[in-house]
TIRO-2110 file (N, C-alpha, C; in Angstrom, 1 decimal):
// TIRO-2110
86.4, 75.6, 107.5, N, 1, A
85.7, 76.0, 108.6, CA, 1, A
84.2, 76.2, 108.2, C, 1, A
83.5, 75.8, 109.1, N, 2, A
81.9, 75.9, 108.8, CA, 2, A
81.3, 77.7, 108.9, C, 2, A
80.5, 77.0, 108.0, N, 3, A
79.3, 79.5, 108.4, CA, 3, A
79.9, 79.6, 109.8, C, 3, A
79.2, 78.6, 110.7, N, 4, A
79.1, 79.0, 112.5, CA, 4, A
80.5, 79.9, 112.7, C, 4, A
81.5, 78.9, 112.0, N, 5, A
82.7, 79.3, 112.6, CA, 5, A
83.2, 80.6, 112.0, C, 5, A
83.1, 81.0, 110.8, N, 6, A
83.3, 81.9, 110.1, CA, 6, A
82.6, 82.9, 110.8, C, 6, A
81.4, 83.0, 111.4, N, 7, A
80.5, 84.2, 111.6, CA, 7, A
81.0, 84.0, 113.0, C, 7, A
81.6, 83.3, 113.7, N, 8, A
82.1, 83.7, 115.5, CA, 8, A
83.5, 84.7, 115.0, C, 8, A
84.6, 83.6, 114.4, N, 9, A
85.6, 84.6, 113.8, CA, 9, A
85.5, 86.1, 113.6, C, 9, A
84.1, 86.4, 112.6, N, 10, A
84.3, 88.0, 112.1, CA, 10, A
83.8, 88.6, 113.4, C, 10, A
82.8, 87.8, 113.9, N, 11, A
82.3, 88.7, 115.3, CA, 11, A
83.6, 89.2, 116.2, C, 11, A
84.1, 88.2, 116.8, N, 12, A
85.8, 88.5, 117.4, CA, 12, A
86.6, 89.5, 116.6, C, 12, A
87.0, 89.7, 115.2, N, 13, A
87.4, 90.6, 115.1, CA, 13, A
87.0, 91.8, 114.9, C, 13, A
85.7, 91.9, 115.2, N, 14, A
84.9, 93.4, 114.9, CA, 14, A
85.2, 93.9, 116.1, C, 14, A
84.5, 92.8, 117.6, N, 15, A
84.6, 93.1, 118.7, CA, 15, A
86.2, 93.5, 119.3, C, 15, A
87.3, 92.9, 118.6, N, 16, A
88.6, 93.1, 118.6, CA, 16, A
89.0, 94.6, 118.4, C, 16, A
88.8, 94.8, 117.4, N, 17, A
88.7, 96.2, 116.2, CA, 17, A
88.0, 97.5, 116.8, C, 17, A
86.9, 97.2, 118.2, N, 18, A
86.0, 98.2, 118.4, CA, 18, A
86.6, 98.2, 119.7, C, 18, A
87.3, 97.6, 120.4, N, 19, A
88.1, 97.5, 121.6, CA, 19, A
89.2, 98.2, 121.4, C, 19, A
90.4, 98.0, 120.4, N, 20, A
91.2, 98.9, 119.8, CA, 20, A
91.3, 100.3, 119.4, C, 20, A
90.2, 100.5, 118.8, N, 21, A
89.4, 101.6, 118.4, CA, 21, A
89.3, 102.4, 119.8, C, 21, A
88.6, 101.6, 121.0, N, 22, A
88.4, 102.8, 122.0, CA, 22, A
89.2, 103.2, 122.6, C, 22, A
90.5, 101.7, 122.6, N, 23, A
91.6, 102.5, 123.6, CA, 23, A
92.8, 103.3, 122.7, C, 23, A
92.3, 103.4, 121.5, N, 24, A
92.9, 104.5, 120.6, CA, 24, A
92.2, 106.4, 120.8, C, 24, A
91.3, 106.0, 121.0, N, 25, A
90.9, 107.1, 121.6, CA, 25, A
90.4, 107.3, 123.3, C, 25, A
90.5, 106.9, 124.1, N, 26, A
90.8, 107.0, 125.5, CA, 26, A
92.6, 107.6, 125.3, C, 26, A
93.2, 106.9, 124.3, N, 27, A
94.6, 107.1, 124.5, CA, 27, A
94.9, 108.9, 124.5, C, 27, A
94.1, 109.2, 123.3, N, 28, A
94.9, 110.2, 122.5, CA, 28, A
93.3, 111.3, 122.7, C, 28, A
92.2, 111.2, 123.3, N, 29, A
91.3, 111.6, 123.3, CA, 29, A
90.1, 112.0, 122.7, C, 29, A
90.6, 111.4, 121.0, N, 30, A
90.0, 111.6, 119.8, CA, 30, A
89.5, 110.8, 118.9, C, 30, A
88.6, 110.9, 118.3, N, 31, A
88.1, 110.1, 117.5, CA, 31, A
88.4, 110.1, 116.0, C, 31, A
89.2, 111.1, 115.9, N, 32, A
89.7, 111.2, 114.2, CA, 32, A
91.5, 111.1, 114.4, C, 32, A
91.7, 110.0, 114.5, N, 33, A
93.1, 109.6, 114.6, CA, 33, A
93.7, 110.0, 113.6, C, 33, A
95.0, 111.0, 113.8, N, 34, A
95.8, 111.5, 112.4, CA, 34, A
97.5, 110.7, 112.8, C, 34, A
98.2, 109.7, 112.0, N, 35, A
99.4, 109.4, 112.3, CA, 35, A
100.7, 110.5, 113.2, C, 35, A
100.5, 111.3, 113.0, N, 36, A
100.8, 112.5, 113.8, CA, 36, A
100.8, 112.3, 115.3, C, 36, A
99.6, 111.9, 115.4, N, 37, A
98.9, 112.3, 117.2, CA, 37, A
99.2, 110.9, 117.9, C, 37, A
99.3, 109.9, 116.6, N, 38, A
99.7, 108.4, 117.3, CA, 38, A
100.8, 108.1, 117.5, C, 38, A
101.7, 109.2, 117.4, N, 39, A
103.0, 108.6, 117.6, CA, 39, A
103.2, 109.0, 119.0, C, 39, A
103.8, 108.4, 120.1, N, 40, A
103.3, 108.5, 121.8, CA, 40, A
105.0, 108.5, 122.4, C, 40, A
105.5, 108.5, 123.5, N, 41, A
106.3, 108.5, 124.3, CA, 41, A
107.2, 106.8, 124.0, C, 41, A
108.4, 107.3, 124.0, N, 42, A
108.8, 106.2, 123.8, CA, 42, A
109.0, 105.4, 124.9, C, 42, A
108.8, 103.6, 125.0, N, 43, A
108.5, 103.1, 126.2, CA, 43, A
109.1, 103.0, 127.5, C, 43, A
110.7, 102.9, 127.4, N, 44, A
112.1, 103.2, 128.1, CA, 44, A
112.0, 104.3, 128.1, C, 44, A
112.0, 105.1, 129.9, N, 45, A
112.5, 106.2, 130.1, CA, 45, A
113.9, 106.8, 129.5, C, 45, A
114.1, 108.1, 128.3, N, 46, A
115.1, 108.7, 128.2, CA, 46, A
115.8, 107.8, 127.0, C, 46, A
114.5, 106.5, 126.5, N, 47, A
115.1, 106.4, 125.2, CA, 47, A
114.5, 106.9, 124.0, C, 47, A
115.4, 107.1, 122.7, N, 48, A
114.3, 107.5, 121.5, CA, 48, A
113.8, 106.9, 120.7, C, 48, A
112.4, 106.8, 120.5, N, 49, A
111.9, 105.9, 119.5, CA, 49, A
112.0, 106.8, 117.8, C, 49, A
112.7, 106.1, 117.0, N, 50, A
112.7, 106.9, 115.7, CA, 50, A
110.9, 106.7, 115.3, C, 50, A
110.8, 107.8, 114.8, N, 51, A
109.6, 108.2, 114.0, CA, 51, A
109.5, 108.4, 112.5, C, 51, A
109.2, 107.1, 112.2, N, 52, A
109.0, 106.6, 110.8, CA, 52, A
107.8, 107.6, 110.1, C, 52, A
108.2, 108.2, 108.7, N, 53, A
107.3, 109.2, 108.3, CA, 53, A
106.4, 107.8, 107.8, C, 53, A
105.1, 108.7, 108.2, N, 54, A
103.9, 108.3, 108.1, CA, 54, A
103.3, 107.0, 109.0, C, 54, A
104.1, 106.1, 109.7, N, 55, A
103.7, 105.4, 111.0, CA, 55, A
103.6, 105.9, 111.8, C, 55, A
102.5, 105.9, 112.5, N, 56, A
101.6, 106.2, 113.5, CA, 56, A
102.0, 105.2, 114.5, C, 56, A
102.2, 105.5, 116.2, N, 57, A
102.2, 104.3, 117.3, CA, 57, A
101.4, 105.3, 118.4, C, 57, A
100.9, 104.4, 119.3, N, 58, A
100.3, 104.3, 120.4, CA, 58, A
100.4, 103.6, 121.3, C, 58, A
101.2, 104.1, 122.0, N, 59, A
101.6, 103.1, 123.5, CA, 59, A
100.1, 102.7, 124.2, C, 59, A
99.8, 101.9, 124.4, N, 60, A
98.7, 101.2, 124.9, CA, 60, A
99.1, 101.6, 126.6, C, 60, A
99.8, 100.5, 126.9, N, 61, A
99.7, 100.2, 128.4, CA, 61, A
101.4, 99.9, 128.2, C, 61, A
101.7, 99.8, 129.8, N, 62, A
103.3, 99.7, 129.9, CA, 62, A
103.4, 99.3, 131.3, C, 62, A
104.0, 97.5, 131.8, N, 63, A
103.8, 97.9, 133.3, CA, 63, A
104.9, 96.9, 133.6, C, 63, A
105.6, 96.3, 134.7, N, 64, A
106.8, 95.5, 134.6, CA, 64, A
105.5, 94.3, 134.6, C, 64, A
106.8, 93.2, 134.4, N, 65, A
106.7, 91.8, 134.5, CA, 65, A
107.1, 91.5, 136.2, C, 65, A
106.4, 89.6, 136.0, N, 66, A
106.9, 89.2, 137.6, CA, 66, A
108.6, 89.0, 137.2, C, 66, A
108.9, 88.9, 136.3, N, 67, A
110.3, 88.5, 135.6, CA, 67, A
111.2, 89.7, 136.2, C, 67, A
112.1, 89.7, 137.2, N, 68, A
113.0, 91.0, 137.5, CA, 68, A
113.2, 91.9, 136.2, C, 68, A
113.6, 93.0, 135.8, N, 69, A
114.2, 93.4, 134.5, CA, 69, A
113.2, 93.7, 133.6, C, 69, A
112.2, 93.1, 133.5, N, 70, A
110.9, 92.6, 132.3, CA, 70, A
110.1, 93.7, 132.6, C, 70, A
109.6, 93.7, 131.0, N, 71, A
108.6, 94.5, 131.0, CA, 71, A
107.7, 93.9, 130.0, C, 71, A
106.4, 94.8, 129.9, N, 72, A
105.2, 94.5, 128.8, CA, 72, A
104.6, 95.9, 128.6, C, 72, A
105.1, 95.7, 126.9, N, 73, A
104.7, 97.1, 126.3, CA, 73, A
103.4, 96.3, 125.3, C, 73, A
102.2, 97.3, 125.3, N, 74, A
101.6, 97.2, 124.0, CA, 74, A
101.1, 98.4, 123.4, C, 74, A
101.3, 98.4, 122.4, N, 75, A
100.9, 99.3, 121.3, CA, 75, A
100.3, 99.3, 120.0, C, 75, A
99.6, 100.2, 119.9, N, 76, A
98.9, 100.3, 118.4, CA, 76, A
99.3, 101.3, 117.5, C, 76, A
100.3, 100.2, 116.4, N, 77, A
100.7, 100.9, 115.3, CA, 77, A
99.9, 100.9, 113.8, C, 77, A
99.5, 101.9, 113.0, N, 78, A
99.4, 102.0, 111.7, CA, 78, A
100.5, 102.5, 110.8, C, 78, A
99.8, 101.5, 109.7, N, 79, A
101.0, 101.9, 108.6, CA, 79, A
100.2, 102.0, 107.4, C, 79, A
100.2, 103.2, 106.8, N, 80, A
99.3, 103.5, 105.5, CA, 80, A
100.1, 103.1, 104.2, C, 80, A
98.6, 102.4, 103.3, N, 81, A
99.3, 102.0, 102.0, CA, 81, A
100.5, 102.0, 101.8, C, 81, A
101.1, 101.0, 101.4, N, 82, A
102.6, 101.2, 100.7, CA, 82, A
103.7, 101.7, 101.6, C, 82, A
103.5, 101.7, 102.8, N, 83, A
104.3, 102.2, 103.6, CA, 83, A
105.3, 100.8, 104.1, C, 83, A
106.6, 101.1, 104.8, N, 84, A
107.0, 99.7, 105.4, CA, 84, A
108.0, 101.0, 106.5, C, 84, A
108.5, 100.0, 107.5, N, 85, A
109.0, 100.0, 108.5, CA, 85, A
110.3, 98.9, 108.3, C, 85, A
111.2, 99.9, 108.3, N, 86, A
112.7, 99.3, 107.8, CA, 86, A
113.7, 98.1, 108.6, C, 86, A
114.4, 97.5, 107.7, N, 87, A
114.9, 96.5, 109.5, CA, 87, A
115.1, 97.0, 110.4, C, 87, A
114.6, 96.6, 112.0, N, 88, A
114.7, 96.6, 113.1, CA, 88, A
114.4, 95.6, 114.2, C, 88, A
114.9, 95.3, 115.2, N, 89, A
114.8, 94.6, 116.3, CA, 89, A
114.0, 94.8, 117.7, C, 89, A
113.7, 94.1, 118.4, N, 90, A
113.5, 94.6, 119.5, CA, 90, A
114.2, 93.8, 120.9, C, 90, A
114.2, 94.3, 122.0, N, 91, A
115.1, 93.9, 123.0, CA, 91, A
113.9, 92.6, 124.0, C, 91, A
113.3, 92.1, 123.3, N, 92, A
112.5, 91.1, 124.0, CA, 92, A
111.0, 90.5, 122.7, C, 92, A
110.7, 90.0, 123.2, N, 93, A
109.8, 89.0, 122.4, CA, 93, A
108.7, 90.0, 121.9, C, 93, A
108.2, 89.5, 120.5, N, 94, A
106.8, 90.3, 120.2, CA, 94, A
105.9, 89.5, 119.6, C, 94, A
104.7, 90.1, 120.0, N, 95, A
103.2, 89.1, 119.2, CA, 95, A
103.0, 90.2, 118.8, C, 95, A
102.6, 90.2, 117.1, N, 96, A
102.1, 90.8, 116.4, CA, 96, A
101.1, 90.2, 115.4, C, 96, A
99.3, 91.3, 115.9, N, 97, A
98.5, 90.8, 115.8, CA, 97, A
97.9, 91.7, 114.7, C, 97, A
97.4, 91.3, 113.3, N, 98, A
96.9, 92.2, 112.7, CA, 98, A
95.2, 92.6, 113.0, C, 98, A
95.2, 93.9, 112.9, N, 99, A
93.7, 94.2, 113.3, CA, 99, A
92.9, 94.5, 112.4, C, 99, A
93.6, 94.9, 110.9, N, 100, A
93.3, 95.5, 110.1, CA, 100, A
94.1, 95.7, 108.4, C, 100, A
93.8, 95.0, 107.5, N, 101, A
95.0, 95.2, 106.4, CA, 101, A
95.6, 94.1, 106.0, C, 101, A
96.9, 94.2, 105.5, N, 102, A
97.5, 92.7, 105.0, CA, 102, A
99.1, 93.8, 105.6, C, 102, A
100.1, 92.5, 106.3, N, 103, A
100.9, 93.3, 106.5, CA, 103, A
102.5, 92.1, 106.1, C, 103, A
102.9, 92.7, 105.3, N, 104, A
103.8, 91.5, 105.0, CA, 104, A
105.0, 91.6, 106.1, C, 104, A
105.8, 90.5, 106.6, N, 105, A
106.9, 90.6, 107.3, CA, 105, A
107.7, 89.6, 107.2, C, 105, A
109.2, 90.2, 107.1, N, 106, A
110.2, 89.5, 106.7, CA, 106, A
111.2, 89.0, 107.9, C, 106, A
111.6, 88.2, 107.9, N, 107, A
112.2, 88.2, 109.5, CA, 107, A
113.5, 87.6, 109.2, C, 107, A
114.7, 88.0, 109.9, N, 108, A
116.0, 87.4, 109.5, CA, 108, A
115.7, 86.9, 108.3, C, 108, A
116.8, 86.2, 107.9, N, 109, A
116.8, 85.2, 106.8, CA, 109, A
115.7, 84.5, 106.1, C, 109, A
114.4, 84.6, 106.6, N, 110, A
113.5, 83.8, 106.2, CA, 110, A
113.0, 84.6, 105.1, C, 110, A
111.4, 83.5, 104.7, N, 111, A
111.3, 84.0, 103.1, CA, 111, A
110.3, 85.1, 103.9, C, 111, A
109.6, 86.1, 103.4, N, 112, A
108.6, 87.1, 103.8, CA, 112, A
107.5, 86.2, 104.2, C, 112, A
106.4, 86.8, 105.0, N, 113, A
105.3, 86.1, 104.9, CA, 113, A
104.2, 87.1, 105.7, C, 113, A
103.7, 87.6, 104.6, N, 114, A
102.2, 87.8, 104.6, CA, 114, A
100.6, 87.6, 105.6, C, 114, A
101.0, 88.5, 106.8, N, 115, A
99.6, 88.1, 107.8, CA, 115, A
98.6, 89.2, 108.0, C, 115, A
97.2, 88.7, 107.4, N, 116, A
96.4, 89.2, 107.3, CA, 116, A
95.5, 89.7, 108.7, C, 116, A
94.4, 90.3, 108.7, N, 117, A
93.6, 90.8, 109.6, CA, 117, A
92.9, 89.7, 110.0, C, 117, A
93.2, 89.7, 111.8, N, 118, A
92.9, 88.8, 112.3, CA, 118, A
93.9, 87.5, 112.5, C, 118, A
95.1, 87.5, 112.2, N, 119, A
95.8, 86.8, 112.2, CA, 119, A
97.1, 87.7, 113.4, C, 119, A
98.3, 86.6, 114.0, N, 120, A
99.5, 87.2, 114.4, CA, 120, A
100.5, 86.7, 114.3, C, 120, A
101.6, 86.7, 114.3, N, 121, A
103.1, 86.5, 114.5, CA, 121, A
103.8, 86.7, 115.3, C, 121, A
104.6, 85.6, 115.5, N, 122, A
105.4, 86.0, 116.9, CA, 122, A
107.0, 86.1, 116.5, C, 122, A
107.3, 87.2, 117.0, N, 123, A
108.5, 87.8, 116.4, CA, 123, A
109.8, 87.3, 118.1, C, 123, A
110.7, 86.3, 117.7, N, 124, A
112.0, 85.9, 118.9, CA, 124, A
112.4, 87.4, 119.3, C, 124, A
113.2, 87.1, 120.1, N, 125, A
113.7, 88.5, 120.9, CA, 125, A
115.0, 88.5, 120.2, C, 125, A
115.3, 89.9, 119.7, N, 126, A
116.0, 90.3, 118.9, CA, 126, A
116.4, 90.0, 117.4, C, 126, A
115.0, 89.3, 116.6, N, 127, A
115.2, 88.9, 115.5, CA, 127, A
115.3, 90.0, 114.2, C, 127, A
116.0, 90.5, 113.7, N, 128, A
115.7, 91.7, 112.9, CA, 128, A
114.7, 91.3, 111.9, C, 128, A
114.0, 92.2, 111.6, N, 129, A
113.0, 92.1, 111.2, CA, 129, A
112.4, 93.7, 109.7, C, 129, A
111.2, 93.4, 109.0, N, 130, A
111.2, 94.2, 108.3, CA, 130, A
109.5, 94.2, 108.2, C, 130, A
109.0, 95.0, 108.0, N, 131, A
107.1, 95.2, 107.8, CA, 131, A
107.0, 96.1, 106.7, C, 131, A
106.1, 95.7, 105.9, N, 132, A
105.6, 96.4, 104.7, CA, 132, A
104.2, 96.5, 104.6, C, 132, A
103.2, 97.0, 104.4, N, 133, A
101.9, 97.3, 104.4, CA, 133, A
102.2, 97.1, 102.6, C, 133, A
100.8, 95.5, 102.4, N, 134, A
101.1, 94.8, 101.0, CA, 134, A
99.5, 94.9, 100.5, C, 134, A
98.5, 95.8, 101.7, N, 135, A
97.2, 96.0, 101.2, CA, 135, A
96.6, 97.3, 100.5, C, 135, A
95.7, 97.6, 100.2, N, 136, A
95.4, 98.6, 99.5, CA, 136, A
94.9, 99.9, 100.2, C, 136, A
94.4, 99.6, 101.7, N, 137, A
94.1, 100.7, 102.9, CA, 137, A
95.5, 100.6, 103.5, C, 137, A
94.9, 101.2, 104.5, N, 138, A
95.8, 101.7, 105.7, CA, 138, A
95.6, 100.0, 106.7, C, 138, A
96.7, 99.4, 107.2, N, 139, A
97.0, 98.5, 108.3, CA, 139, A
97.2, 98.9, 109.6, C, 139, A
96.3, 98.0, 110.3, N, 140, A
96.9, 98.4, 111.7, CA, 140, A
97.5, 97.2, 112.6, C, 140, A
98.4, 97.2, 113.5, N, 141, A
98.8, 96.0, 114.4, CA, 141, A
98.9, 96.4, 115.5, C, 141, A
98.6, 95.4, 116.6, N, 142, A
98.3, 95.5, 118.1, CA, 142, A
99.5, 94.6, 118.4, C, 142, A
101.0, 95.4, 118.8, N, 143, A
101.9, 94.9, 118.9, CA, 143, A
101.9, 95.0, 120.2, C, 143, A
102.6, 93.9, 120.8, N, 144, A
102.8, 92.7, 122.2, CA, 144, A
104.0, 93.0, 122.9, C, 144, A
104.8, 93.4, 123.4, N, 145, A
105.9, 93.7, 123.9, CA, 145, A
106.3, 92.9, 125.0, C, 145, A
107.4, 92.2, 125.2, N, 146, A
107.7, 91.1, 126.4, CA, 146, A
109.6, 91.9, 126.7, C, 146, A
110.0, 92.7, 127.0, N, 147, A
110.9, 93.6, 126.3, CA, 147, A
111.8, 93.4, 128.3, C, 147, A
113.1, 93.7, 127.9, N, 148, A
114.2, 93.9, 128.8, CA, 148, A
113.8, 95.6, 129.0, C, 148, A
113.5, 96.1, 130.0, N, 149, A
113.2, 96.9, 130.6, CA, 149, A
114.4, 98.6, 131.1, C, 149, A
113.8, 99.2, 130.5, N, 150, A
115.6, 100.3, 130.3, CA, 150, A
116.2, 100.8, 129.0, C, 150, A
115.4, 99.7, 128.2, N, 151, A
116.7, 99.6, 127.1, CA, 151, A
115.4, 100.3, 125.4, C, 151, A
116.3, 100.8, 124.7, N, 152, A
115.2, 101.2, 123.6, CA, 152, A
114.2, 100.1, 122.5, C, 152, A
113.2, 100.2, 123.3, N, 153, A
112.0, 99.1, 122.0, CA, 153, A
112.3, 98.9, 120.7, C, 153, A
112.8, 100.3, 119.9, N, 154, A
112.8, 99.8, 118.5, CA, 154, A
114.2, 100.3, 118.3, C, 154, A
114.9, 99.4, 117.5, N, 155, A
116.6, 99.8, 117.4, CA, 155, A
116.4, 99.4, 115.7, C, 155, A
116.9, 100.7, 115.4, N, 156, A
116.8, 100.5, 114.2, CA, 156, A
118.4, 99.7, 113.4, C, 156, A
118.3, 98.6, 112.3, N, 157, A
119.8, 97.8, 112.1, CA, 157, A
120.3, 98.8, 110.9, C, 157, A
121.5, 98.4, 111.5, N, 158, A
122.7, 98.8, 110.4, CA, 158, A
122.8, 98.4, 109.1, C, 158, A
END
């Protein structure tokens, strides 16, 4: 990729990054975000989302699909140094976009694979799955939710 293209890239992710940033704080009202305050209402009424020590989440927005049943969750999770988030699935599709960090993810049977800031992955509906934070700060992801509606977002596997 040429300079041009490299310097529109980092522009996009700053302007990405400072978009995030505000609806992190519109969300939670604050500007010194503590993993504590980002963990939010789980997205299915009356389900529970487990609260991984030291992962932080932020429900963004939450509203149905034209799809009967469907919904669309997004949210902003961090995961500090060395932290991971253990196998789990979710009840519909996810795009996971890194905003910040290196975040490795393992998905079923496959080999791990490593996506950096600015980069995303698209995780099948109900693929178990595994995330490790492989950078030396704190990571963040602007996870995509395309989710069966009712049912609990994060189910943690046996």
């Amino acid at each position: 990729m040429n300079s041009i293209g490299n310097v529109i890239n980092q522009n996009r992710r700053q302007l990405l990054r400072k978009a995030v940033l505000g609806l992190g704080i519109a969300a939670t009202g604050s500007t010194s975000l503590l993993p504590s305050q980002l963990i939010a209402a789980p997205a299915a009424q009356g389900a529970a989302t487990p609260q991984l020590a030291g992962i932080g989440r932020a429900d963004l927005i939450q509203d149905d699909l034209s799809v009967p049943g469907r919904e669309a969750v997004q949210a902003l999770v961090t995961i500090p140094a060395g932290a991971a988030a253990p196998r789990h699935s979710h009840p519909g599709e996810e795009i996971a976009y890194v905003v910040e960090g290196s975040l490795e993810y393992a998905l079923g049977g496959r080999a791990p694979v490593i996506v950096n800031a600015g980069e995303a992955l698209f995780i099948p509906y109900g693929v178990p799955h595994a995330v490790k934070n492989v950078g030396s700060g704190k990571a963040v992801e602007l996870a995509t939710y395309f989710a069966d509606k009712g049912k609990p977002l994060f189910v943690l596997e046996k």
